[in-house]
C-alpha positions in Angstrom: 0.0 0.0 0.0 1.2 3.9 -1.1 2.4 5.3 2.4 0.5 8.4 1.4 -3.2 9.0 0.3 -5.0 12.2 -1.4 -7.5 13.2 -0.2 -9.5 12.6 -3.4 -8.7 9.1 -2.8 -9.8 9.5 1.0 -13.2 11.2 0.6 -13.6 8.3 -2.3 -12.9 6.1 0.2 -15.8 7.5 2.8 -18.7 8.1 -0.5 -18.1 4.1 -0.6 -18.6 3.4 2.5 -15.6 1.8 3.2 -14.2 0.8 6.8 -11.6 3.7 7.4 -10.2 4.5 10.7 -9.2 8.3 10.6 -6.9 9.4 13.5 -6.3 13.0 14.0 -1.9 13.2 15.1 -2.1 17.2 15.5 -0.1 17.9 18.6 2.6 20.6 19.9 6.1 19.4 21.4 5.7 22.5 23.2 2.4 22.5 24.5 0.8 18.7 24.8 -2.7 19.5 24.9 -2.7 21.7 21.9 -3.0 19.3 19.1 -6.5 17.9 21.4 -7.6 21.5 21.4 -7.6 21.7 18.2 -9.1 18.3 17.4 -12.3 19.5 19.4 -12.4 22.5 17.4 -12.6 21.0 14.1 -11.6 18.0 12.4 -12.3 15.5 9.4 -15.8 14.3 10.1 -15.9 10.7 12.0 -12.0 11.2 13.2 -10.6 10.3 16.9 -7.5 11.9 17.9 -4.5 10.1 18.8 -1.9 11.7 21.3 1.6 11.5 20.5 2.7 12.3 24.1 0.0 9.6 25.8 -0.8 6.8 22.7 2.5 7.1 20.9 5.1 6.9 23.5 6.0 4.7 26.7 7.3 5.8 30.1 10.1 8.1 30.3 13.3 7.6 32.1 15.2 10.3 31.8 17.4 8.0 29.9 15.6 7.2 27.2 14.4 10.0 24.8 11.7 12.2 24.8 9.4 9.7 22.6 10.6 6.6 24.0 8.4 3.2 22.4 5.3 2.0 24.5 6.4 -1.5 25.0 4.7 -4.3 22.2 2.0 -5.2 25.2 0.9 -1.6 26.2 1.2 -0.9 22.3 -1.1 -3.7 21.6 -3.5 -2.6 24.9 -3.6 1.1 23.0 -4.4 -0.4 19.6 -7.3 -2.2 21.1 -8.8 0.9 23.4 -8.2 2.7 19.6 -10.0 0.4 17.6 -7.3 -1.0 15.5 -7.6 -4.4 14.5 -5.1 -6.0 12.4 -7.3 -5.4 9.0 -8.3 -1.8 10.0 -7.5 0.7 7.2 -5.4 3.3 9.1 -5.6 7.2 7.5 -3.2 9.0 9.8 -3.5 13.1 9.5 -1.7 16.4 11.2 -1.3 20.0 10.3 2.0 19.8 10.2 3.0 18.1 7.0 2.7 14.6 8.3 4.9 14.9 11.0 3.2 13.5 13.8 1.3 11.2 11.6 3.9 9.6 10.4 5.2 8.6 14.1 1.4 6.3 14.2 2.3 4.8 10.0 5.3 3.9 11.2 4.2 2.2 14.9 1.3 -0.2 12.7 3.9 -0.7 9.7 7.0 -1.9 12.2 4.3 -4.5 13.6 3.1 -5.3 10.4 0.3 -3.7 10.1 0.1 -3.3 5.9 -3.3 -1.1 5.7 -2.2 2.4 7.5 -1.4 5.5 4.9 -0.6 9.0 5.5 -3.0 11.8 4.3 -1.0 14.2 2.2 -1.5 17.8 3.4 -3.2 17.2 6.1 -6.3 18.9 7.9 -5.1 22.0 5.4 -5.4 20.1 2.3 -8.9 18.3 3.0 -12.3 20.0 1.4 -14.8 17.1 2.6 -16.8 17.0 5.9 -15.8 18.9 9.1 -16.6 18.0 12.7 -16.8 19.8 15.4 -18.2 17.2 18.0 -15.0 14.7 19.4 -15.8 11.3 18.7 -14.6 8.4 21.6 -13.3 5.5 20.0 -14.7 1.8 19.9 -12.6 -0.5 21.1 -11.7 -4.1 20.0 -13.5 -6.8 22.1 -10.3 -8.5 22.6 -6.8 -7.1 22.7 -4.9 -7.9 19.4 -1.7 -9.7 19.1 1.5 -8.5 20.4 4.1 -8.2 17.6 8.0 -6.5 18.1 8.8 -4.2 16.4 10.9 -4.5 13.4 13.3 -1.7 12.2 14.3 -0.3 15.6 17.8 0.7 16.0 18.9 1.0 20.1 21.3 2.8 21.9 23.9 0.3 21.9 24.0 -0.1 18.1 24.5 3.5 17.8 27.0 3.4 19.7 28.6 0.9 18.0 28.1 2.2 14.5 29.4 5.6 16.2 33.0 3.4 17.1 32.8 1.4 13.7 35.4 2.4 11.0 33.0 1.9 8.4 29.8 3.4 9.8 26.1 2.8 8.8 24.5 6.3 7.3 22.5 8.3 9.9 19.9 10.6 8.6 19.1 13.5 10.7 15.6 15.4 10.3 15.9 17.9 12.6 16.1 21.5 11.0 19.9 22.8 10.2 20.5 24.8 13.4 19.5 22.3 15.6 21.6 19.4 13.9 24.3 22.1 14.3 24.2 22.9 17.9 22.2 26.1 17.2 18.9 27.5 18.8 18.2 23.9 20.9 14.9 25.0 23.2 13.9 20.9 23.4 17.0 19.2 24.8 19.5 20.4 27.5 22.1 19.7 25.2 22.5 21.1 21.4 24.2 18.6 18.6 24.1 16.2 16.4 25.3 12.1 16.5 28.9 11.8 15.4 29.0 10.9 11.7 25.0 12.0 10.8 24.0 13.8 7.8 21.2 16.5 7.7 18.2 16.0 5.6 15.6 17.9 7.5 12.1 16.2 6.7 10.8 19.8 5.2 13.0 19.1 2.4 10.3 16.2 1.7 7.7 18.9 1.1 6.6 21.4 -1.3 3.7 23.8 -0.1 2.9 21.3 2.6 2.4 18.1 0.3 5.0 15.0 0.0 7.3 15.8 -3.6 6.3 13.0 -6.4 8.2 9.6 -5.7 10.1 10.4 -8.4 11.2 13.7 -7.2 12.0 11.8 -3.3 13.9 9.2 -4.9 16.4 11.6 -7.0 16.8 13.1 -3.9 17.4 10.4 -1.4 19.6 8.6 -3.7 21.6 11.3 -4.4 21.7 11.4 -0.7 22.4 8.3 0.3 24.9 7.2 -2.9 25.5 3.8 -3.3 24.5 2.5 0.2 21.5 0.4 0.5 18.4 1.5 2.1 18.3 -1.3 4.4 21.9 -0.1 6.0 20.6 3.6 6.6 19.6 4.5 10.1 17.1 8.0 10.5 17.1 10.1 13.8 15.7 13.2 14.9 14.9 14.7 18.5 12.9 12.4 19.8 12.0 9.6 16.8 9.3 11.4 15.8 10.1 13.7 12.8 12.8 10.9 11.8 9.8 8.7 10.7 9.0 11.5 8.3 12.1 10.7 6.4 11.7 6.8 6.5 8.2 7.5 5.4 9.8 9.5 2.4 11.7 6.5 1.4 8.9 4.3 1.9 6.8 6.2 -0.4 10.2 6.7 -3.2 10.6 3.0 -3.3 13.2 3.2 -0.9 12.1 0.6 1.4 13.9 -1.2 4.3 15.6 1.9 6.5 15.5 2.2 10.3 15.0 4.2 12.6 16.9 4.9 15.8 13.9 6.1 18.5 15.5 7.5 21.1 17.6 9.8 18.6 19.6 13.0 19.8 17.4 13.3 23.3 18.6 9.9 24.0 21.9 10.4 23.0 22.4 13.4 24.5 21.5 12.3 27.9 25.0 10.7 28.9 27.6 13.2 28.9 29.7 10.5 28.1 29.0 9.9 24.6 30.4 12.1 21.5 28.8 15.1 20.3 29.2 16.9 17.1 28.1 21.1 16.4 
């Protein structure tokens, strides 16, 4: 399935009646309860909102990121309360050029959960049916199957691949002055992993929509070179923006990257490990 849907081919979807879980992944690193705020407001018609902070994360440590994973069990306790069976067509939306939905695409597609798509645009980009009435959601009977998740690159391999003589590609999505050290208001420390190359995920974008495939893929392959997508790890802050990227690939044909979760807030967090400005 195309990582990204229209939304043409969304309201198509709806008109047929077809079984489509909208989820509404507005939200505010700053400010946690905006992106609910703005859910009650307005959003697409039949939507329920999905927290990035509360259904997208696991328990902080001060150790492991910002966005650490739920573990596979709560993840699979959240997809049932959510409604998410393992044939549910997932449309994931923001206002923020898929940023934050992209963090839910890739949580169902690293369990392998096939049906979940990103709407392109957004809330911006969508002319069908507004709501202004929240809707709860309906959970499953029964709590679905616990999977791992695939994809994941920890700590310890980063540290590894920092160490290694020939090191896997990291992919940074963070905007320049924060990969350089510059203007960091998120984490106590400002930097970038030793080694790790800047692509921030705006560059995926053009007036708030994804670029063409074709467009992506020049782009990432002049990127990446020779390397294989399966060897090139994506960070960020907080492994939330860094699944913008992997998305990116996804959608250019580029399939098989990872992505390291805990990214520059774990890194960061042990003065002991390398930085780079």
């Amino acid at each position: 399935m195309n990582p990204i849907i229209t939304p043409n081919q969304l309201e198509e979807l709806i008109n047929e009646g077809s079984d489509v879980l909208i989820c509404d992944c507005r939200f505010d690193l700053t400010n946690a309860n905006t992106g609910y705020e703005m859910y009650k407001n307005a959003h697409i018609t039949g939507a329920i909102y999905v927290n990035v902070d509360k259904d997208l994360s696991g328990p902080k440590t001060g150790k492991n990121g910002r966005h650490p994973l739920p573990s596979p069990e709560a993840w699979a306790k959240t997809r049932q309360r959510l409604g998410i069976a393992n044939h549910t067509h997932v449309v994931a939306y923001d206002s923020h050029g898929g940023t934050f939905a992209s963090r839910l695409w890739w949580m169902l597609r690293s369990i392998g959960h096939a049906s979940v798509q990103v709407l392109d645009g957004g809330l911006d980009a969508w002319n069908g049916s507004i709501g202004h009435a929240g809707r709860e959601p309906s959970p499953l009977a029964t709590m679905p199957e616990v999977y791992p998740y695939q994809g994941v690159v920890t700590i310890d391999e980063m540290e590894q691949n920092v160490k290694a003589d020939a090191r896997k590609m990291v992919i940074d999505a963070r905007a320049p002055d924060r990969f350089r050290g510059e203007n960091e208001t998120l984490d106590p420390v400002g930097g970038h992993i030793p080694g790790a190359t800047n692509r921030c995920f705006k560059e995926n974008l053009v007036s708030g929509k994804f670029k063409s495939a074709e467009q992506l893929y020049k782009e990432f392959v002049l990127l990446i070179g020779q390397q294989k997508p399966g060897t090139i790890i994506h960070s960020c802050g907080s492994g939330v923006s860094a699944c913008h990227n992997l998305l990116a690939m996804e959608a250019a044909g580029l399939s098989g990257s990872r992505l390291h979760v805990g990214s520059w807030s774990e890194w960061c967090s042990d003065p002991s490990r390398p930085i780079e400005r």
